[in-house]
C-alpha positions as semicolon CSV with decimal commas, in nm:
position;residue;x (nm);y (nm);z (nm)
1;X;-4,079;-4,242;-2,671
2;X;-4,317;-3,927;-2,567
3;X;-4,297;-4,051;-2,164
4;X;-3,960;-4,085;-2,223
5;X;-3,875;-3,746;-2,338
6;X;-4,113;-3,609;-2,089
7;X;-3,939;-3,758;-1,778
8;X;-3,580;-3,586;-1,958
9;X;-3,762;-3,219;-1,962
10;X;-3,891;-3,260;-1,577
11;X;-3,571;-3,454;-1,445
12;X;-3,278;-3,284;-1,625
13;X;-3,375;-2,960;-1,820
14;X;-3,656;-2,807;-1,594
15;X;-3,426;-2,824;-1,246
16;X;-3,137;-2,657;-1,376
17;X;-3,295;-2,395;-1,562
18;X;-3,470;-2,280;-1,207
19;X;-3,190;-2,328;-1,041
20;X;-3,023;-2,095;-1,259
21;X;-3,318;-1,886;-1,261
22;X;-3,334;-1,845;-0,877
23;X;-3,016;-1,744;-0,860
24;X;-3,089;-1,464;-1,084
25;X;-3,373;-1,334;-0,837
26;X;-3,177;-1,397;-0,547
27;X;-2,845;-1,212;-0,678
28;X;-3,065;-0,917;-0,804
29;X;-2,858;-0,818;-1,042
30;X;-2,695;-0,846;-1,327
31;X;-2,333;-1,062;-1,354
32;X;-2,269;-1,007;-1,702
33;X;-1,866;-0,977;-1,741
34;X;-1,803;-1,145;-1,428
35;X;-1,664;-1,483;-1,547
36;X;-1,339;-1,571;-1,685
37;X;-1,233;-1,711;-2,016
38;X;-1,519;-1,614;-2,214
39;X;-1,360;-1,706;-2,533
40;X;-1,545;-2,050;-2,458
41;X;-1,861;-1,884;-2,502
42;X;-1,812;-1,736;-2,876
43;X;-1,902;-2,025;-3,072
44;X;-1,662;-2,261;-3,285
45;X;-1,738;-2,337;-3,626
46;X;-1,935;-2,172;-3,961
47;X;-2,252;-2,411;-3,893
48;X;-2,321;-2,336;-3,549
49;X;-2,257;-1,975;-3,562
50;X;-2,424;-1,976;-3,925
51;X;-2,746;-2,080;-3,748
52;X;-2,751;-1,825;-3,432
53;X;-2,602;-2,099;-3,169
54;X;-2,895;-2,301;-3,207
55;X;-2,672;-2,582;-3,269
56;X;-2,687;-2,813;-2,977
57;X;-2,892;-3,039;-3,115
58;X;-2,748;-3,126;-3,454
59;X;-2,427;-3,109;-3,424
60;X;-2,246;-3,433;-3,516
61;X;-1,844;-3,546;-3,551
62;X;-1,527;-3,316;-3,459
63;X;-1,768;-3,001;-3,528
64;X;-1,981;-3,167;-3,171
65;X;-1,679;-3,124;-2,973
66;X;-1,731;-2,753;-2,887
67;X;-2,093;-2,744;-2,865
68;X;-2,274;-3,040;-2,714
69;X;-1,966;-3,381;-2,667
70;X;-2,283;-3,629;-2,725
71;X;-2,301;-3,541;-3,076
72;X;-1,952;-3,664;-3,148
73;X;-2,067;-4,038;-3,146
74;X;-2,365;-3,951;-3,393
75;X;-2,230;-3,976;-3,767
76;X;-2,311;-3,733;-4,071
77;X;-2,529;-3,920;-4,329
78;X;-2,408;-4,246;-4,391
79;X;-2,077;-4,218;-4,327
80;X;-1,852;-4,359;-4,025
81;X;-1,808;-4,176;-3,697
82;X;-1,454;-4,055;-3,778
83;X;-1,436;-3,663;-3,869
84;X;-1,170;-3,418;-3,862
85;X;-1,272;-3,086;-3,850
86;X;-1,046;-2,758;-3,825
87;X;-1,219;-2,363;-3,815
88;X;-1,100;-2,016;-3,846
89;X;-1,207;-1,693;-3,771
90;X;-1,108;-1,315;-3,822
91;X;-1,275;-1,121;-3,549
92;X;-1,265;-0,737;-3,526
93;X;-0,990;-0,568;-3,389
94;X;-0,772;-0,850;-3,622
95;X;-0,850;-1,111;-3,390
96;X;-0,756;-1,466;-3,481
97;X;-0,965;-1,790;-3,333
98;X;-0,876;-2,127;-3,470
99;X;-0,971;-2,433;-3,366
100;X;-0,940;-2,816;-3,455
101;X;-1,124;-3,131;-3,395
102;X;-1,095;-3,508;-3,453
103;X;-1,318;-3,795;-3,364
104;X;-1,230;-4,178;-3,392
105;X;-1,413;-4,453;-3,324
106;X;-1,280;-4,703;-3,050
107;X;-1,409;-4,991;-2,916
108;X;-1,701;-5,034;-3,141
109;X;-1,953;-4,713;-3,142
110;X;-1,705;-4,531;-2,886
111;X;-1,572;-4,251;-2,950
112;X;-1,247;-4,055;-2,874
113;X;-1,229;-3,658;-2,999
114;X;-0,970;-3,430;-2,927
115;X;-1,010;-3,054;-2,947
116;X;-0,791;-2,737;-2,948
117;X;-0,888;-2,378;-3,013
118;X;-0,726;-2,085;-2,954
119;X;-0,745;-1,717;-2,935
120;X;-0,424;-1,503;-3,068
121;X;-0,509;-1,073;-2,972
122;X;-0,215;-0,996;-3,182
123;X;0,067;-0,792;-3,093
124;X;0,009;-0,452;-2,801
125;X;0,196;-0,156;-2,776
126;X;0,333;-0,090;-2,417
127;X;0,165;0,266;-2,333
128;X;0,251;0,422;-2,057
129;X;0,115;0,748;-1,885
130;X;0,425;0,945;-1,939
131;X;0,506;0,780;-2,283
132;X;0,094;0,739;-2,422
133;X;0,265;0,686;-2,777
134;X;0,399;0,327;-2,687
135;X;0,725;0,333;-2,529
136;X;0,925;0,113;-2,794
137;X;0,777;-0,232;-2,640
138;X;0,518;-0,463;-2,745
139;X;0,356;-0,743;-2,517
140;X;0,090;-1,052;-2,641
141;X;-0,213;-1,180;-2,515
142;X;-0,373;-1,521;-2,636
143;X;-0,574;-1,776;-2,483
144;X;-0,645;-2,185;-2,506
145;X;-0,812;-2,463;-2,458
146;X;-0,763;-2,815;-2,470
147;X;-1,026;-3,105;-2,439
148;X;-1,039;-3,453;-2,445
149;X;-1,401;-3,613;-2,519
150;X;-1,527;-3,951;-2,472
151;X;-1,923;-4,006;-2,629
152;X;-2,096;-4,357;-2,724
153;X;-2,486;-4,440;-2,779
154;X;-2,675;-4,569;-2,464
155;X;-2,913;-4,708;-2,705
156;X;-3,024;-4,661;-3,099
157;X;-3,144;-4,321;-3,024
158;X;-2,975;-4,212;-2,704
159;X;-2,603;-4,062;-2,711
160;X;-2,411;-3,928;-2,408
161;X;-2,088;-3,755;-2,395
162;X;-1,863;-3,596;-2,199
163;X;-1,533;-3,374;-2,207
164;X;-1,266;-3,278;-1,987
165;X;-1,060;-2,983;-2,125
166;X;-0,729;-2,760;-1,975
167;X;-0,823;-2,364;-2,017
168;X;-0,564;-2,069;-2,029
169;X;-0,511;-1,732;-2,052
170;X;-0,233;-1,503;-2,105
171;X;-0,171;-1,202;-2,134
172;X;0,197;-1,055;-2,104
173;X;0,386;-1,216;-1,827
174;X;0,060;-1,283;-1,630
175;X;-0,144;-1,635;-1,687
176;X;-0,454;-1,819;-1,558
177;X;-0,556;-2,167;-1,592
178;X;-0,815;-2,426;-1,495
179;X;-0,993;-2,742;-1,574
180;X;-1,344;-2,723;-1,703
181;X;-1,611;-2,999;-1,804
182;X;-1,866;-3,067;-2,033
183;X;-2,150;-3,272;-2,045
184;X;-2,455;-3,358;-2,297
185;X;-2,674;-3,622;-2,421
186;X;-2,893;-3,616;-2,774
187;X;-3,233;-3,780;-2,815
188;X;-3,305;-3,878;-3,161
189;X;-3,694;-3,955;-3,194
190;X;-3,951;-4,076;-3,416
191;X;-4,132;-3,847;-3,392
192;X;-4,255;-3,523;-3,596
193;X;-4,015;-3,645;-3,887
194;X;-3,767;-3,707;-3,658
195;X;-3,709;-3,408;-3,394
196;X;-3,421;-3,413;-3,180
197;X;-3,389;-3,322;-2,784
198;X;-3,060;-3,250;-2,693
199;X;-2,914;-3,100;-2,333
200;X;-2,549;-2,965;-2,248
201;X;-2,378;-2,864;-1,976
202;X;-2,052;-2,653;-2,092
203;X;-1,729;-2,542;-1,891
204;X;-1,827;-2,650;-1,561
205;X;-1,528;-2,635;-1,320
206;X;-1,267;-2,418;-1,157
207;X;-1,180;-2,053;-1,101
208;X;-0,937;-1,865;-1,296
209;X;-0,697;-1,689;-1,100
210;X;-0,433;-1,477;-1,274
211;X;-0,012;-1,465;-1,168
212;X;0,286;-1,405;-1,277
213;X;0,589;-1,191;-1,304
214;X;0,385;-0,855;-1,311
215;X;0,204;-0,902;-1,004
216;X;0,504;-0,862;-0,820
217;X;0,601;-0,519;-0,665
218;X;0,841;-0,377;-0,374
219;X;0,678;-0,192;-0,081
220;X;0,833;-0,018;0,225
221;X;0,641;-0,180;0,506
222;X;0,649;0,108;0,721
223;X;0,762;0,425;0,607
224;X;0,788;0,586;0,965
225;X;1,112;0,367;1,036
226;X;1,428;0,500;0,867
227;X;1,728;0,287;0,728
228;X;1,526;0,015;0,687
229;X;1,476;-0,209;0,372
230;X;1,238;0,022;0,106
231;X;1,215;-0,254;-0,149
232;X;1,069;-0,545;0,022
233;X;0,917;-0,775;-0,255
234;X;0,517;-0,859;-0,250
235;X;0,271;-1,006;-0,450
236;X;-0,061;-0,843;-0,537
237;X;-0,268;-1,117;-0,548
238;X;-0,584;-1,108;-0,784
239;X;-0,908;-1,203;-0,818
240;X;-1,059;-1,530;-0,909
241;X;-1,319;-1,599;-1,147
242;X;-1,569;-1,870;-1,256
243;X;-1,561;-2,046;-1,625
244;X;-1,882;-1,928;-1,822
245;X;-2,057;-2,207;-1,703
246;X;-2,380;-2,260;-1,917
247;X;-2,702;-2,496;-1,968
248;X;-2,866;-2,614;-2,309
249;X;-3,174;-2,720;-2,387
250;X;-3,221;-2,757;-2,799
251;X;-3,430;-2,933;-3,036
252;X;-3,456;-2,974;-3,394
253;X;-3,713;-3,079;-3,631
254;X;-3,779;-3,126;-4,004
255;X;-4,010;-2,915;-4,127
256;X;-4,005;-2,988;-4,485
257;X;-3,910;-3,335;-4,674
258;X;-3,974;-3,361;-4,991
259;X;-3,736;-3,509;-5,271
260;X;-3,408;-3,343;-5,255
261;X;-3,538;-3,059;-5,018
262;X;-3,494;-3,058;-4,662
263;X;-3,619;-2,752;-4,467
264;X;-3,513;-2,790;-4,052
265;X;-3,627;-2,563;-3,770
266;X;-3,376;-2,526;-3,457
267;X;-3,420;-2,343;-3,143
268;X;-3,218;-2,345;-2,841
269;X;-3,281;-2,152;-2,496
270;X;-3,002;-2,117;-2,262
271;X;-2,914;-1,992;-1,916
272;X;-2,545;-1,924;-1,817
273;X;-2,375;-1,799;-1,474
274;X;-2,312;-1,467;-1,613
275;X;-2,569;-1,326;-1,829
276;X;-2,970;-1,398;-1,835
277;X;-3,220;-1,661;-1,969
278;X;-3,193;-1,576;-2,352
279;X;-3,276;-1,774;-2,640
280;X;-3,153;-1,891;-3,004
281;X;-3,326;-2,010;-3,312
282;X;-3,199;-2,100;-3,652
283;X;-3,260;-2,259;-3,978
284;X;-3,177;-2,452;-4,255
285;X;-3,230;-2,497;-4,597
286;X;-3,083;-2,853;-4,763
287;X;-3,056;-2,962;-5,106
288;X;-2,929;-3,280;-5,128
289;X;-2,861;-3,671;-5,319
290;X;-2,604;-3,931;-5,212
291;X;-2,325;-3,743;-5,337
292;X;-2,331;-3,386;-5,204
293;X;-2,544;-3,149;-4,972
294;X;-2,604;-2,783;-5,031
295;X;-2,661;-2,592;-4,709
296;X;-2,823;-2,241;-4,647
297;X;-2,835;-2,104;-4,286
298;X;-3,005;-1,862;-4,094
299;X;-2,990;-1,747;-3,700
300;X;-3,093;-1,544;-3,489
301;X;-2,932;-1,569;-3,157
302;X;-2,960;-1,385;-2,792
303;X;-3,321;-1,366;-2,831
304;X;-3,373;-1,214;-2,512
305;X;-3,073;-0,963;-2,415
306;X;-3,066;-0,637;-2,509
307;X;-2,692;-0,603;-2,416
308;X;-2,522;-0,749;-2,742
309;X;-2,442;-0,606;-3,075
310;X;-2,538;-0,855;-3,313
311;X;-2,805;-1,057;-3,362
312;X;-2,867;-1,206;-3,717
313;X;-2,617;-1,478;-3,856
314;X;-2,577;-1,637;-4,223
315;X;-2,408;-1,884;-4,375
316;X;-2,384;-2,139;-4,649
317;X;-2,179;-2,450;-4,681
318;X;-2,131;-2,758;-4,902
319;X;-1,987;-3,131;-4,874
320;X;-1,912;-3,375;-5,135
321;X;-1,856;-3,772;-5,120
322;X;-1,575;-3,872;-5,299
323;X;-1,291;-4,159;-5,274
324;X;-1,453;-4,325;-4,992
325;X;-1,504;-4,002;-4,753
326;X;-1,732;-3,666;-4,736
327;X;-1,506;-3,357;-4,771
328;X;-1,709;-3,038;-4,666
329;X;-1,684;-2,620;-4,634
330;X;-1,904;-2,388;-4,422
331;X;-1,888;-2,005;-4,377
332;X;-2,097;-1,775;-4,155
333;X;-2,133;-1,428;-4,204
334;X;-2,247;-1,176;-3,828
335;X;-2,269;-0,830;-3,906
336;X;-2,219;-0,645;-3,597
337;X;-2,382;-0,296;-3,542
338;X;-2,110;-0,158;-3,427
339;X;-1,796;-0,334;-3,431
340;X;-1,800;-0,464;-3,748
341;X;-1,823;-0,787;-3,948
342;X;-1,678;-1,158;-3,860
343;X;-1,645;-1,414;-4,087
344;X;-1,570;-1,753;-4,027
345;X;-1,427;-2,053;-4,281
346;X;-1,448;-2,432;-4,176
347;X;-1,272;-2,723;-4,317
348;X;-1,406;-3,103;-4,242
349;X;-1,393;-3,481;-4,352
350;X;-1,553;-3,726;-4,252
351;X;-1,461;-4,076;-4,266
């Protein structure tokens, strides 16, 4: 299994990450903010974000489908591979993400999952320069995402998955949209009580390019010439952008089993398109017996940027078996320095 996991690190993870890396150096500067729809990148779900984002690794069922599409195929305990999952969120600024996941097996150990989340900013007042107090009119601005995810086991320890997923944004009469991928595979060893290797590749695809109604305007093509049309209509076309397109290299390993206690380590590192080589790490405590687990979570996430607000992340959760499936609740707690507090509230069964 060792040469194995060896040949993963040089073939898949190292490449990419210098590929990424060099691009960095040759760039010289920073992209941060340059990509579009980076709602993909705040993390779905109480257990992932409980644990800083170092979640690519464990995650398993419906929860897998936002974080790392091999993990859907992997079941939670001893239970099937069906899970239904569904998430909300209360950001600052009375920000609303929600987002919902199912899994179902097909064809033996395949898997199907189908994912939605979305972003609602609430209602805007229309401000204008001559009217700064709002000027009666309010506009919306929301975006989506929807993905379709197809995972199975290679082998007893080997899972793959992929996802293809429709991405939009909004925002008054003016809208973008794309298709985006992802990709991952999990690596369940024997080893060191049973760490995990796990890889993604998230929202690889197209540029977002925004249009509508509002870009239109009327111009007077040449002033000089009198009596001629003043109101000629144009667009203004804008720019495109790339998805938040991001690598992930995790593992996770049992540090502690004894009895009812489990005590797990997780660390991810991670290199994205717009921001720098940073790193997560998390933990979790687990009490446990055939009929419920007891979770406590810990993160600390964006180990190596300066340019965020928040770094620590807790979280608890608990699921129960009962009637033939595993109902379960999570929350995660990220006090910001300075915008505040998010909370987040998850819902699951597994089946």
């Amino acid at each position: 299994m060792i040469p194995v996991i060896r040949i993963l690190i040089r073939q898949f993870a190292l490449p990419i990450l210098l590929l990424f890396g060099s691009s960095d150096l040759v760039s010289a500067q920073s992209r941060t903010g340059t990509t579009a729809a980076s709602f993909l990148t705040l993390g779905t779900g109480a257990r992932g974000q409980a644990l800083g984002h170092a979640y690519t690794a464990i995650a398993t069922g419906a929860d897998a489908l936002f974080w790392n599409p091999a993990g859907a195929a992997r079941s939670y305990g001893n239970h099937g591979s069906g899970s239904v999952f569904l998430s909300h969120s209360r950001w600052f600024a009375d920000i609303d993400y929600n987002a919902a996941g199912v899994v179902v097996p097909v064809f033996g150990d395949r898997i199907l999952g189908l994912s939605v989340a979305a972003v609602n900013y609430g209602d805007m007042i229309v401000r204008t320069v001559a009217l700064p107090e709002g000027t009666g009119e309010t506009f919306r601005a929301g975006d989506f995402s929807l993905g379709l995810t197809y995972a199975q086991p290679l082998t007893q320890s080997f899972y793959f998955g992929g996802t293809a997923k429709y991405v939009r944004q909004q925002i008054r009469d003016m809208t973008a949209s794309t298709i985006g991928f992802d990709f991952g595979f999990v690596l369940q060893s024997e080893y060191l009580r049973g760490l995990i290797i796990a890889a993604s590749i998230q929202n690889f695809g197209g540029k977002m390019q925004m249009a509508g109604v509002n870009s239109i305007v009327f111009v007077d093509i040449d002033e000089t010439i009198s009596g001629n049309n003043p109101d000629i209509p144009a667009r203004i076309e804008m720019d495109s952008w790339d998805l938040p397109l991001s690598f992930k290299f995790g593992i996770a390993m049992p540090v502690v089993k004894a009895g009812m206690i489990e005590l797990s380590a997780l660390a991810d590192i991670q290199q994205s398109n717009d921001n720098s080589l940073n790193a997560d790490a998390g933990a979790q405590l687990r009490v446990h017996n055939r009929t419920f687990n007891f979770d406590l979570r810990g993160g600390y996430k964006d180990l190596f940027l300066d340019n965020v607000d928040s770094h620590l992340t807790f979280g608890a959760g608990v699921d129960v078996r009962t009637f033939g499936v595993r109902l379960g609740f999570d929350y995660a707690y990220t006090p910001f320095d300075l915008l505040g507090q998010t909370q987040v509230v998850d819902f699951r069964v597994y089946f």
